[in-house]
C-alpha positions in Angstrom: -7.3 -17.9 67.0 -7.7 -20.5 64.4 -8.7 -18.2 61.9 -5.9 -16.1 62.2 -3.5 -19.2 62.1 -4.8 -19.9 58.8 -4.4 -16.4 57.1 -0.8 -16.6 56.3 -1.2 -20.1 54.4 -4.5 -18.4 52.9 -2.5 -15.2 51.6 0.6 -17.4 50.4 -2.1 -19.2 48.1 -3.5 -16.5 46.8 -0.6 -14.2 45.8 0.9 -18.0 44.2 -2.2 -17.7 42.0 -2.3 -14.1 40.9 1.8 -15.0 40.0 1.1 -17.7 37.7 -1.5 -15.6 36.5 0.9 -13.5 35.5 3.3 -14.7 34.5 4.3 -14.4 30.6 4.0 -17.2 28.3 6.7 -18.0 26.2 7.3 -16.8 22.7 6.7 -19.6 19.8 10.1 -19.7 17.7 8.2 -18.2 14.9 5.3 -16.2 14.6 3.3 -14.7 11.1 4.5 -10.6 11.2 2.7 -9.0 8.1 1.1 -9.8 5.0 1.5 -8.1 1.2 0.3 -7.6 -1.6 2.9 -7.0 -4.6 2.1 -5.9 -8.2 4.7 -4.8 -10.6 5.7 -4.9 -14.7 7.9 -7.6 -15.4 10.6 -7.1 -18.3 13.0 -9.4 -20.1 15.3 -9.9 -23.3 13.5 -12.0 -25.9 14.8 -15.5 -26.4 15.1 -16.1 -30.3 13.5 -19.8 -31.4 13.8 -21.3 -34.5 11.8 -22.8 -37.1 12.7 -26.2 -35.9 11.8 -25.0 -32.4 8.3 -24.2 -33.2 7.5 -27.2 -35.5 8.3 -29.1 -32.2 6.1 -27.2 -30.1 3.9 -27.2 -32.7 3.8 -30.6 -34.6 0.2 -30.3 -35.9 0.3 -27.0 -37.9 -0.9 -26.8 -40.9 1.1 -23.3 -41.7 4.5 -24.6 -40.4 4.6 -27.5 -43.0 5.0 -25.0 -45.8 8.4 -24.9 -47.5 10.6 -22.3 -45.9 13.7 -22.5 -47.9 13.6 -19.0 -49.7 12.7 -17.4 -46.2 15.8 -16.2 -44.1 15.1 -16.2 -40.9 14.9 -12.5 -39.2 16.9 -11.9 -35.6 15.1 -10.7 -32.6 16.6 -8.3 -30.4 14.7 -6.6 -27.9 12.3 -7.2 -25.1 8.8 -7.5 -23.7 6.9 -6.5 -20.5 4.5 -8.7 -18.6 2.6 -7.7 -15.5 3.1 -10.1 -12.2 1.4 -10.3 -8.7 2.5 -11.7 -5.5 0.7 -12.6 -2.5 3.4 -13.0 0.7 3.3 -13.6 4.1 6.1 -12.2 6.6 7.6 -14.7 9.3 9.9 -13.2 12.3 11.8 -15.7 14.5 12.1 -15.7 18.4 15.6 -14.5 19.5 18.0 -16.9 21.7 16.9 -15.6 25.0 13.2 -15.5 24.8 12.4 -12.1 25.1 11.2 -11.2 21.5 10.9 -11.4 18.1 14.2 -10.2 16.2 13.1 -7.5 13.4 15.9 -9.2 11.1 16.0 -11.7 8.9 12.3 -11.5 7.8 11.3 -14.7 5.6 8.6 -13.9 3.1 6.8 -17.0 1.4 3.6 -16.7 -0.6 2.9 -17.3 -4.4 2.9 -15.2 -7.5 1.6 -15.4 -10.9 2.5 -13.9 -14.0 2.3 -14.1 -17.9 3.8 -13.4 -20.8 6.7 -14.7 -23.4 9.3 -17.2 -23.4 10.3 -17.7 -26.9 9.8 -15.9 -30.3 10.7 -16.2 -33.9 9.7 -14.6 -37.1 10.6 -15.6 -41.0 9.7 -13.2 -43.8 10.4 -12.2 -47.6 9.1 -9.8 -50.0 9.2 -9.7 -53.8 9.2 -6.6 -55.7 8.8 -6.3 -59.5 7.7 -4.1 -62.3 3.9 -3.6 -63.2 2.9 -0.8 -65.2 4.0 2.1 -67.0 2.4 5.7 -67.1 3.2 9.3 -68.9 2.4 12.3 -68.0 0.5 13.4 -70.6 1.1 17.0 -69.2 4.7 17.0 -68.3 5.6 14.0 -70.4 7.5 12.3 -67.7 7.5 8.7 -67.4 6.5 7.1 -64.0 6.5 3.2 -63.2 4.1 1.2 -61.0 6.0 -1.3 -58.8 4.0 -4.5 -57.4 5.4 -5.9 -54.0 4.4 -9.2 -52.4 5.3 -10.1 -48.7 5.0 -12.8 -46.8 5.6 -13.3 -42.7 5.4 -15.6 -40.6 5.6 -14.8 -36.3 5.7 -17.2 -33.8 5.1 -17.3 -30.2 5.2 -19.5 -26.9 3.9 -18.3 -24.4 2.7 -19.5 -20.8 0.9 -18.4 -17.5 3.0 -19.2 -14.6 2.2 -19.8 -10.7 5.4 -19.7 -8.7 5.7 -20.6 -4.9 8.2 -17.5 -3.8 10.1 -17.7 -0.5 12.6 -14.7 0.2 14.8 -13.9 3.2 15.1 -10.0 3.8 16.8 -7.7 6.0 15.6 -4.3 6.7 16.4 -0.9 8.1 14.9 0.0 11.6 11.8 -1.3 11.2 10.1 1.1 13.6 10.9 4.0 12.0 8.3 5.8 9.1 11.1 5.5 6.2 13.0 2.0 6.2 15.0 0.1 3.1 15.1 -3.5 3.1 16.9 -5.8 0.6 17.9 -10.0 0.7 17.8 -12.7 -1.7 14.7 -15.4 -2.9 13.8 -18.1 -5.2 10.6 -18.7 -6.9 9.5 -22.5 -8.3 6.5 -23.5 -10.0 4.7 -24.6 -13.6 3.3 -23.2 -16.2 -0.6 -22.8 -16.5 -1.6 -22.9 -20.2 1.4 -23.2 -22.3 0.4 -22.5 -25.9 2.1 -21.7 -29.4 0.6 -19.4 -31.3 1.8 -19.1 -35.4 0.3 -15.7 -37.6 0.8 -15.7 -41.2 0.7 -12.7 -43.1 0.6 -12.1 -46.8 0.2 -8.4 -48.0 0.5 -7.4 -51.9 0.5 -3.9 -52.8 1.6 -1.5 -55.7 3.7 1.8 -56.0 4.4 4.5 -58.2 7.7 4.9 -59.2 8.5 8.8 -59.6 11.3 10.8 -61.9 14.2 10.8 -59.1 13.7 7.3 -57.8 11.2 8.5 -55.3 8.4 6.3 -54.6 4.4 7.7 -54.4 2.0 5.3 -52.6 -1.2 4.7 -54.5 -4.0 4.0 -51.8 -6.4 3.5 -55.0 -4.1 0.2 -55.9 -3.9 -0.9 -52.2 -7.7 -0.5 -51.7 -7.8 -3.4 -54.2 -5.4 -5.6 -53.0 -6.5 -6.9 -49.2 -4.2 -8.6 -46.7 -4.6 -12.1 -46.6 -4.0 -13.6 -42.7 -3.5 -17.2 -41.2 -4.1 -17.8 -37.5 -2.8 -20.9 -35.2 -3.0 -21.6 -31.5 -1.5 -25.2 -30.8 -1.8 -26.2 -26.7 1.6 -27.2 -25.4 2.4 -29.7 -22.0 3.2 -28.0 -18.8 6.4 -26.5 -18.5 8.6 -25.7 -15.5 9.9 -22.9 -13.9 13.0 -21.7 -11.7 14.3 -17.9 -10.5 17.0 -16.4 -8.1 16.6 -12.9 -7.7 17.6 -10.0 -5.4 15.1 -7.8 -4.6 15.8 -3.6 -3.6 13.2 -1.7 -1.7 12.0 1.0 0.2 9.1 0.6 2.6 6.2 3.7 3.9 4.6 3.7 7.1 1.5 5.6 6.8 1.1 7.1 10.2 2.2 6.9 14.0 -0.2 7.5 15.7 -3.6 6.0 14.5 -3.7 2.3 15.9 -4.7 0.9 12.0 -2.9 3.0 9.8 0.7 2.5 11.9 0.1 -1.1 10.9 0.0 0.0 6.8 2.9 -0.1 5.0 3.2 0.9 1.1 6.6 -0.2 -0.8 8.3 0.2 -3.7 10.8 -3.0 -4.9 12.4 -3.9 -7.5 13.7 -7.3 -8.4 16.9 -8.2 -10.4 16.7 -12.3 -11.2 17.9 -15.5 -13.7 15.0 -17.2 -14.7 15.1 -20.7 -16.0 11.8 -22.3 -17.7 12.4 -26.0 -18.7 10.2 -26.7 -22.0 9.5 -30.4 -22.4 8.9 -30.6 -26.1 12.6 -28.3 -26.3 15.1 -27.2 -24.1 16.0 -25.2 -20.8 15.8 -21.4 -21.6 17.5 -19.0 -19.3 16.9 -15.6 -18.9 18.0 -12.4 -16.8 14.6 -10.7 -15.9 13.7 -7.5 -14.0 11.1 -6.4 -12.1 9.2 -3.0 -10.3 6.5 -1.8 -8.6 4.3 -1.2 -5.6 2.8 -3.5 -2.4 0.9 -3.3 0.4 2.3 -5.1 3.5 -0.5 -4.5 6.9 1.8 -5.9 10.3 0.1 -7.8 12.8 2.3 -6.3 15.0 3.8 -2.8 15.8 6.6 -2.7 13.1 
């Protein structure tokens, strides 16, 4: 009889166990969603600098204390391409009531490094001026040999540069295979190996001067006259460096229905930003930038 007393306090204490047991724990307010891998080619408008901008950055040349007054200097309109990597995490945050991760705003933060140009300049002048004269003993015309000299001088700073890049996006239905996801981000960082480089270039050569004006090029002449080159690489302090950019992007799910390759995303974005580098030996140089190509995100989760 005793026994069976104790059964209902027994059973009470062992469904209370298998109910804690079960019962859910709750969510953390953030938790790591994804990781990617980013890769793209970076493009921007070159900045023109000067020559008093490069015998700053470069107080020690020997080729930059030459006298420059019969040199005008040459405009620089166009741009360059760099390649730039970024590794990322993605963060989702816990909803108000508990009950799950919300799918938007993702925050990305990770790091990316690129390199390439900042500032570029370039001086030049040529000189050209009679040489010889020849007839034609066969058709008695008269032809005149021209000798040109040209000098150049191109300049270059340029610098490596590891950014810390946080982004907040917002995305499409995340579970479906096809999503687009956009937002807005910074990136901040230095420079890794800022250096000037200064080439100097001296080329003399000679030229027939046909009936009509026409000119002939005599490789016999230039064979004797070799190009005469200069080469500097001065090491500069490290710089700084700011962006905002919106990024534009459409993300791949690679299957449904395999447990590994659900998880695999591949994604195409492309990044519209004003970047500002802050030179110590110069100035603040801003810049509108843009930026494609393809990642690799893997979720830890379902999405």
């Amino acid at each position: 009889m005793k026994t069976i007393n104790y059964l209902p306090a027994l059973t009470f204490v062992i469904l209370s166990f298998f109910s804690i047991g079960q019962e859910e724990k709750p969510l953390k307010r953030i938790v790591v969603s994804d990781v990617q891998l980013y890769s793209g080619m970076l493009f921007k408008m070159d900045v023109n600098g000067t020559l008093a901008d490069f015998r700053s950055l470069a107080p020690q040349s020997e080729l930059l204390k030459n006298d420059f007054s019969s040199y005008p200097q040459d405009e620089r309109y166009g741009s360059s391409g760099d390649m730039g990597i970024s590794m990322m995490i993605g963060i989702q945050f816990r909803d108000k009531k508990n009950e799950r991760y919300r799918a938007n705003p993702l925050l990305r933060l990770g790091f990316n490094y690129s390199s390439g140009l900042t500032i570029a300049g370039s001086m030049s002048k040529g000189i050209i001026s009679p040489f010889d004269t020849l007839t034609s003993a066969q058709t008695s015309n008269v032809y005149y040999i021209d000798s040109t000299h040209s000098e150049s001088y191109h300049m270059f700073y340029s610098s490596e540069q590891l950014r810390f890049d946080g982004s907040l996006m917002f995305r499409t239905n995340p579970e479906a295979r096809w999503s687009v996801f956009s937002g807005i981000g910074i990136t901040a960082g230095i420079s890794i190996n800022a250096n000037s480089r200064i080439h100097y270039t001296e080329r003399k050569s000679q030229y027939i001067h046909g009936p009509g004006g026409s000119y002939i090029h005599s490789s016999e002449y230039r064979s004797l006259l070799p190009t005469n080159e200069e080469y500097e690489e001065h090491r500069n302090k490290t710089s700084f460096g700011f962006s905002a950019y919106v990024p534009l992007g459409l993300d791949f799910r690679l299957a449904n229905g395999n447990k590994f390759w659900s998880r695999m995303h591949l994604f195409y974005e492309a990044k519209l930003a004003v970047d500002f580098t802050s030179i110590p030996e110069l100035y603040t140089v801003t810049n509108t930038t843009f930026q494609h190509g393809l990642g690799i995100r893997y979720c830890l989760g379902r999405n």
